[in-house]
PAVEX-210199 format. One line per field, with one value per residue (C-alpha): residue in three letters; residue number from 1; x negated, y, z negated. Coordinates in nm, 4 decimals. Each point is the difference from the previous one (the first is absolute). Layout:
BEGIN
type	[ALA|...]
seq	[NUM|...]
xx	[X|...]
yy	[Y|...]
zz	[Z|...]
This chain:
BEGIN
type	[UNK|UNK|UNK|UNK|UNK|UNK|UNK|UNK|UNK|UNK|UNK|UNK|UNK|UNK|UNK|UNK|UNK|UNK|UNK|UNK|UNK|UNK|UNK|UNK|UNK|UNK|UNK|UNK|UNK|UNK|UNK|UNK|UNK|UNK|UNK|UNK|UNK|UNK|UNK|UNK|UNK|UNK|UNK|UNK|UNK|UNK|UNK|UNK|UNK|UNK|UNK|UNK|UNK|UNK|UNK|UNK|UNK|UNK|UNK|UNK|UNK|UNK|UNK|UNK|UNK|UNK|UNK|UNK|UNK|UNK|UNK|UNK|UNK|UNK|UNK|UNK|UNK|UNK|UNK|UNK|UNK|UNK|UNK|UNK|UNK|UNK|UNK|UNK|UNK|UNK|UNK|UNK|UNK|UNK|UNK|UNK|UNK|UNK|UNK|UNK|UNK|UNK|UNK|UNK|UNK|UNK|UNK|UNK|UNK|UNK|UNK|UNK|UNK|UNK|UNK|UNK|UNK|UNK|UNK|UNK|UNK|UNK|UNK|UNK|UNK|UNK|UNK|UNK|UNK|UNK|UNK|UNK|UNK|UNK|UNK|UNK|UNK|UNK|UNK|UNK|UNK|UNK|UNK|UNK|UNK|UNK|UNK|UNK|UNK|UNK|UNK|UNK|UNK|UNK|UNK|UNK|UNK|UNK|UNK|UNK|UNK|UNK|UNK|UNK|UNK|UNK|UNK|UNK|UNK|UNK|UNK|UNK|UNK|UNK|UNK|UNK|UNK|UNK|UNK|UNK|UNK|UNK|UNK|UNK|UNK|UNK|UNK|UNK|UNK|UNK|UNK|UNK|UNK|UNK|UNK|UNK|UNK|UNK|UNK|UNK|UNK|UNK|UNK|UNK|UNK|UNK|UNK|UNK|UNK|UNK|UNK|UNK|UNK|UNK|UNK|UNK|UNK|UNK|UNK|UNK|UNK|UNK|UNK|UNK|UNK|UNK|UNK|UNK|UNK|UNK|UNK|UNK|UNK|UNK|UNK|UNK|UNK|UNK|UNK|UNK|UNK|UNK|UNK|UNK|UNK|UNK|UNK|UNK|UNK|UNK|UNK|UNK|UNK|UNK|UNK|UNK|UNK|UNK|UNK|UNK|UNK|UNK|UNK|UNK|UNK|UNK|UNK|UNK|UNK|UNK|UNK|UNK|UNK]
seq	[1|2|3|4|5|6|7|8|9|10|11|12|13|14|15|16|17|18|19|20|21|22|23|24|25|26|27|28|29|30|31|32|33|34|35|36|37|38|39|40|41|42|43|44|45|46|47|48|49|50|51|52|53|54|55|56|57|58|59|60|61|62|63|64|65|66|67|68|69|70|71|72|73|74|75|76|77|78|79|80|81|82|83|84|85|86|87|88|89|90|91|92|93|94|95|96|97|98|99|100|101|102|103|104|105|106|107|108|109|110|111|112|113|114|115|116|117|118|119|120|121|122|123|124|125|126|127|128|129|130|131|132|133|134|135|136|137|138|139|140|141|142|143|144|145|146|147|148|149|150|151|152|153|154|155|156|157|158|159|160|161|162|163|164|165|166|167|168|169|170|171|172|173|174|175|176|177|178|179|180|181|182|183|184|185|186|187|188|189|190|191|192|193|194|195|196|197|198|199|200|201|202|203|204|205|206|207|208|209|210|211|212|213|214|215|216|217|218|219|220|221|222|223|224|225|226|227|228|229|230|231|232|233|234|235|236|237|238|239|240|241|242|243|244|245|246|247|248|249|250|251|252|253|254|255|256|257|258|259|260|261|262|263|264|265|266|267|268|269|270|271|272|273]
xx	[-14.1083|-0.1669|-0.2324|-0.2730|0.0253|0.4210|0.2692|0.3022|0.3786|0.3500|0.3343|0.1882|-0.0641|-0.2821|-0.3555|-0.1251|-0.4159|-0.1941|-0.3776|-0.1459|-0.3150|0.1549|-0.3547|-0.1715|0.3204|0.0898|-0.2974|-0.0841|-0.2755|-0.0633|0.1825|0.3065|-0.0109|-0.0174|0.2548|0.2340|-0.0551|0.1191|0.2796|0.1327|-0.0548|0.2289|0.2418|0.0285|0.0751|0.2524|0.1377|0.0677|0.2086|0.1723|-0.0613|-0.1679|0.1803|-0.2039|-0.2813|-0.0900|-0.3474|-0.1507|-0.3205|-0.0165|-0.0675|-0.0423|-0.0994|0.1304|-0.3356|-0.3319|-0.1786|-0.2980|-0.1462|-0.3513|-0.1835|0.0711|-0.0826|-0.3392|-0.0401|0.0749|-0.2956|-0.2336|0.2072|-0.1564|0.2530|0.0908|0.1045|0.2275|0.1460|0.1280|0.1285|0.1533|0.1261|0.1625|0.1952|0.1381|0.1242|0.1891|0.1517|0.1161|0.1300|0.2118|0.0513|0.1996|0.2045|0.3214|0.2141|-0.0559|-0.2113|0.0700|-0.2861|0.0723|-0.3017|-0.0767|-0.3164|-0.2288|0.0057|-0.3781|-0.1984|0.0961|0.2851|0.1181|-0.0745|0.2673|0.2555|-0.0342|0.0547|0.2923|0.3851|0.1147|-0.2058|0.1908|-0.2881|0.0318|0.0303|-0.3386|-0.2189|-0.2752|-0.1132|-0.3197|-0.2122|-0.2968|-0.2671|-0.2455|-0.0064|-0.2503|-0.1143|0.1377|0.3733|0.3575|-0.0626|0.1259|0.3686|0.0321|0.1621|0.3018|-0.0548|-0.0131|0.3386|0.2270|-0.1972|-0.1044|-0.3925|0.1501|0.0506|-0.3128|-0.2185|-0.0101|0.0123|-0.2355|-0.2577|0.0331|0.0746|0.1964|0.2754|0.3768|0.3220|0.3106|0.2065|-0.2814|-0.0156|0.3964|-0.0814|-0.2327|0.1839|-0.2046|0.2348|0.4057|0.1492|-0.1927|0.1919|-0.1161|-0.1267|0.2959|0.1793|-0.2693|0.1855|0.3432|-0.1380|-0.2205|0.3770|0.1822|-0.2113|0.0243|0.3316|0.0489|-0.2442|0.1890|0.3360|-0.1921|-0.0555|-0.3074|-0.1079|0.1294|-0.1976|-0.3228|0.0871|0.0639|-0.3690|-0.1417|0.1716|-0.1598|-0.3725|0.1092|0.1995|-0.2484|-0.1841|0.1442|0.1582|0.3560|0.0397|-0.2665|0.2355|0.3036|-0.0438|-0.1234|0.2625|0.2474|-0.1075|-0.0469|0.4083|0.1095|-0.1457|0.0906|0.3500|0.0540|-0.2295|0.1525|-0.0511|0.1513|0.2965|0.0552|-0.0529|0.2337|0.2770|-0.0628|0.0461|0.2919|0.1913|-0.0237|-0.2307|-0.3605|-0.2410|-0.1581|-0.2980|0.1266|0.2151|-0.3342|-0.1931|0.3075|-0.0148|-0.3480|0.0053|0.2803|-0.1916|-0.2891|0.1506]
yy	[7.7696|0.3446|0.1636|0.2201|0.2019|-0.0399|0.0022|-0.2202|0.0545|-0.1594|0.1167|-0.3099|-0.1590|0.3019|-0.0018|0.3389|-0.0043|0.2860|0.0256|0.1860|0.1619|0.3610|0.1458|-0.1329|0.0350|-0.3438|-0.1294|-0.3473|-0.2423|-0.3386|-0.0183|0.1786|-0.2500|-0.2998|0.1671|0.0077|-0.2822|-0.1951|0.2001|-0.0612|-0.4076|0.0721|0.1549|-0.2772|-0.1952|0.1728|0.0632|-0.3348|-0.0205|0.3310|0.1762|0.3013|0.0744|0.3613|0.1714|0.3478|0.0525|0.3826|0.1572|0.1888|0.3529|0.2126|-0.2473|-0.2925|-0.1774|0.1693|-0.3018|-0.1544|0.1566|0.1943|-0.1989|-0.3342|0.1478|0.0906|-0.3441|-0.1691|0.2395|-0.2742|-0.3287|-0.2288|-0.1161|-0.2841|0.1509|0.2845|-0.3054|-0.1648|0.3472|0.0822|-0.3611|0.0526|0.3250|-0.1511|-0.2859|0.2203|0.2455|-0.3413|-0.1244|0.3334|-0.0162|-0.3820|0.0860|-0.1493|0.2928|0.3695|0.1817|0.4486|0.1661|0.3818|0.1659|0.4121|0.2122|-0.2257|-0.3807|0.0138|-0.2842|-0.3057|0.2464|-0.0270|-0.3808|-0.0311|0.1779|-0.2251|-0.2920|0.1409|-0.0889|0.3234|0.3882|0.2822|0.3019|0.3360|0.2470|0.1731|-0.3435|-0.0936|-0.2999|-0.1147|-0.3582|0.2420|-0.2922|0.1484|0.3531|-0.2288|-0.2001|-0.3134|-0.1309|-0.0501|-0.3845|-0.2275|0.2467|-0.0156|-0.3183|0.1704|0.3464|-0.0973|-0.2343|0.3408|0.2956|-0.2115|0.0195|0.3388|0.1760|-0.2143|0.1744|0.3172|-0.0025|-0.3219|0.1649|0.3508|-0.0730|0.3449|0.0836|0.0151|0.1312|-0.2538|0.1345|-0.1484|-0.3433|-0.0271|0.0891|-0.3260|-0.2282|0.0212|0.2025|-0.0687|0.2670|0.3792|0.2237|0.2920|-0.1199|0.0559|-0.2699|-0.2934|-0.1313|-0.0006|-0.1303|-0.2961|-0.0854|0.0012|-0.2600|-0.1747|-0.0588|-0.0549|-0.2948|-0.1409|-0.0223|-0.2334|-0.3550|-0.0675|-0.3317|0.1933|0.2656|-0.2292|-0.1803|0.3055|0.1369|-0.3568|-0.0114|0.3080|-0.0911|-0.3190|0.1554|0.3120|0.0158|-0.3591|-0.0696|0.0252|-0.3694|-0.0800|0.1648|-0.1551|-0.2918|0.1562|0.2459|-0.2782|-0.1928|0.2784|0.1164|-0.3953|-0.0488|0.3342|-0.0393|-0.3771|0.1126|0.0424|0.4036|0.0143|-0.1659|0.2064|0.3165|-0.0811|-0.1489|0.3442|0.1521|-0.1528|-0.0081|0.3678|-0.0439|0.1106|-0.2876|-0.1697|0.1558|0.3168|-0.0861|-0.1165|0.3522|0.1866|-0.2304|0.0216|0.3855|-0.0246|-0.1768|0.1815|0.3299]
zz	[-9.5028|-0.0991|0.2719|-0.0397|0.2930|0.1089|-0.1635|0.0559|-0.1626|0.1075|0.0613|0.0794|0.2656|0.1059|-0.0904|-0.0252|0.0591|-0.0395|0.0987|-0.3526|0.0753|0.0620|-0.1096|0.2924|0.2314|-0.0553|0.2131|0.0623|-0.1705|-0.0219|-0.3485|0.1570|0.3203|-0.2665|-0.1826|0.3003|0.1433|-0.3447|-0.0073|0.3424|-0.1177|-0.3043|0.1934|0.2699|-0.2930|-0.1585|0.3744|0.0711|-0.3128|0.0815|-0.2761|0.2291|0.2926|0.0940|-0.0850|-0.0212|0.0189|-0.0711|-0.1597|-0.3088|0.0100|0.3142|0.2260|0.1355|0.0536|0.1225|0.1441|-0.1402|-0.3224|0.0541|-0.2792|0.1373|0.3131|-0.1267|-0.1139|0.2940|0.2203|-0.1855|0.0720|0.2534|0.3155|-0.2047|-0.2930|0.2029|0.2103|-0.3542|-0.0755|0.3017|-0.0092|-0.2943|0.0857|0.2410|-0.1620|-0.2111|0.3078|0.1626|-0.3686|-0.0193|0.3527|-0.0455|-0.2928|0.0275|-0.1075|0.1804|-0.1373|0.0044|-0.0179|-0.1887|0.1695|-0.1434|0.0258|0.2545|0.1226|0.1491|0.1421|-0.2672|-0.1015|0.3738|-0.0164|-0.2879|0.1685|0.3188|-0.2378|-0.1210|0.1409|-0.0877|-0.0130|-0.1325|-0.0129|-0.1184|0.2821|-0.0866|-0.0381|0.1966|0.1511|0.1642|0.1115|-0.0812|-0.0339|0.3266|-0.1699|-0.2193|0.2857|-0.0755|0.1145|-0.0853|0.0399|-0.2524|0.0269|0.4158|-0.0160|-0.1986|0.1302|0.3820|-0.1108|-0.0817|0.2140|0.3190|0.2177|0.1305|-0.3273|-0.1307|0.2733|-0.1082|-0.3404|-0.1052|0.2671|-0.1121|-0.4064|0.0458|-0.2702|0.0995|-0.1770|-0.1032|0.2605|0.2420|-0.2089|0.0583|0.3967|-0.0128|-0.2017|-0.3560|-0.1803|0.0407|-0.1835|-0.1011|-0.2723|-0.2131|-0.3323|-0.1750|0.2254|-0.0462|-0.2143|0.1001|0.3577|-0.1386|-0.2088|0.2721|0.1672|-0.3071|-0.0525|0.4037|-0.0672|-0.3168|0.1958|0.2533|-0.0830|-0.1744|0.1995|0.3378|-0.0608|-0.0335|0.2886|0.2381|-0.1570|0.1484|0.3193|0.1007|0.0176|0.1316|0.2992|0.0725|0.3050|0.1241|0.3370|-0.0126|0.1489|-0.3354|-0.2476|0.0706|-0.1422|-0.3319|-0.0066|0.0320|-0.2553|-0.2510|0.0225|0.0134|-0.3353|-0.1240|0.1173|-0.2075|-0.2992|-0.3414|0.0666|0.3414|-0.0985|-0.2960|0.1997|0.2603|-0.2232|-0.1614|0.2884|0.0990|-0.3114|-0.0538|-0.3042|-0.1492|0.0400|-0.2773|0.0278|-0.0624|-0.2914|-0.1693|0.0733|-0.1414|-0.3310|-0.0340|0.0506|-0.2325|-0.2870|0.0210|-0.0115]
């Protein structure tokens, strides 16, 4: 499908999408968050089938993402409650479809990640920034707050990072994302690349369905009572261990051999070039 406002292009079994507004810093509207959203349904879609095992998310231009754009800001000054609850509704609909992908998801953050921007990397499995990027949930600089994005935010920084920077809407540098858990990896500009593919390939030598599964199992165990867990933790390595996958890993294992899932990323590399 062609988008207005992204652009999407595969390598394999990894979907490359790029946010394509680099003229208003890749800023969100309500055509980007529709735009989003039905790509993240595609992609479920093409997940379950395995034919995209990653993604790689990143922003055209200089910046990764610079939050919501000022004209649809200006727009929105004249909506009534109702009409900013169906948009607000709707952005988050499309962090939490993002958010529930079944494959990881490595966001490629440069320049700034600010308010949505930040919202997108907390969605994301994976952030490898740029040593010099910025980052900010800047939404009370403007009076308003980082609302519809705490669920995901609060998920990888915690209330005590949340705190001070939700309350204050103050500015911080990668190497304090990677303090808080936002960013995972921060290289100089020339590395981004080389960084985000070595996450790559480490997730293409995991099992696709494995990979989905461990994604799942942590929401599900987060925040429970050890005594509640168990019995979800259990069950989650008993089917692993006697699915189709599991078997074929361990035989793998065992027998001193690649598993099948490998052998079909290295043909399909192979075949497309």
């Amino acid at each position: 499908m062609a988008y207005e406002f992204l652009t999407t292009r595969r390598e394999g079994a990894v979907e490359h999408l790029t946010l394509n507004r680099p003229d208003v810093r890749n800023a969100f509207n309500e055509h980007v968050i529709a735009e989003l959203t039905e790509w993240a349904s595609r992609t479920r879609e093409a997940a379950a089938r395995h034919d995209i095992r990653a993604v790689v998310m990143a922003g055209a231009g200089k910046t990764f993402c610079a939050g919501a754009d000022v004209t649809w800001m200006s727009q929105t000054v004249h909506y009534t409650e109702g009409e900013n609850l169906r948009d607000a509704l709707a952005m988050s609909r499309m962090f939490a479809a993002i958010n529930e992908l079944p494959v990881a998801v490595i966001g490629r953050i440069q320049g700034a990640a600010l308010g949505g921007g930040a919202g997108l990397a907390a969605v994301c499995d994976i952030v490898v920034a740029e040593d010099t990027a910025v980052f900010g949930f800047t939404e009370t600089k403007l009076g308003i707050l980082p609302a519809v994005i705490s669920p995901f935010a609060l998920a990888k920084i915690g209330p005590a990072a949340a705190r001070a920077l939700f309350l204050t809407g103050a500015r911080f540098s990668a190497a304090r994302a990677k303090e808080i858990g936002l960013v995972h990896d921060v290289v100089a500009a020339t590395e981004l690349d080389a960084a985000v593919n070595r996450y790559v390939q480490e997730l293409l030598s995991a099992g696709p369905e494995a990979v989905a599964a461990a994604k799942a199992l942590i929401p599900a165990v987060w925040g429970r009572p050890i005594a509640d867990a168990m019995p979800i933790t259990a069950a989650a390595i008993a089917a692993r261990r006697v699915s189709r996958e599991g078997q074929e890993g361990l035989r793998a294992f065992l027998e001193k051999r690649k598993p099948a899932w490998i052998k079909d990323t290295e043909a399909t590399k192979d075949a497309t070039g």
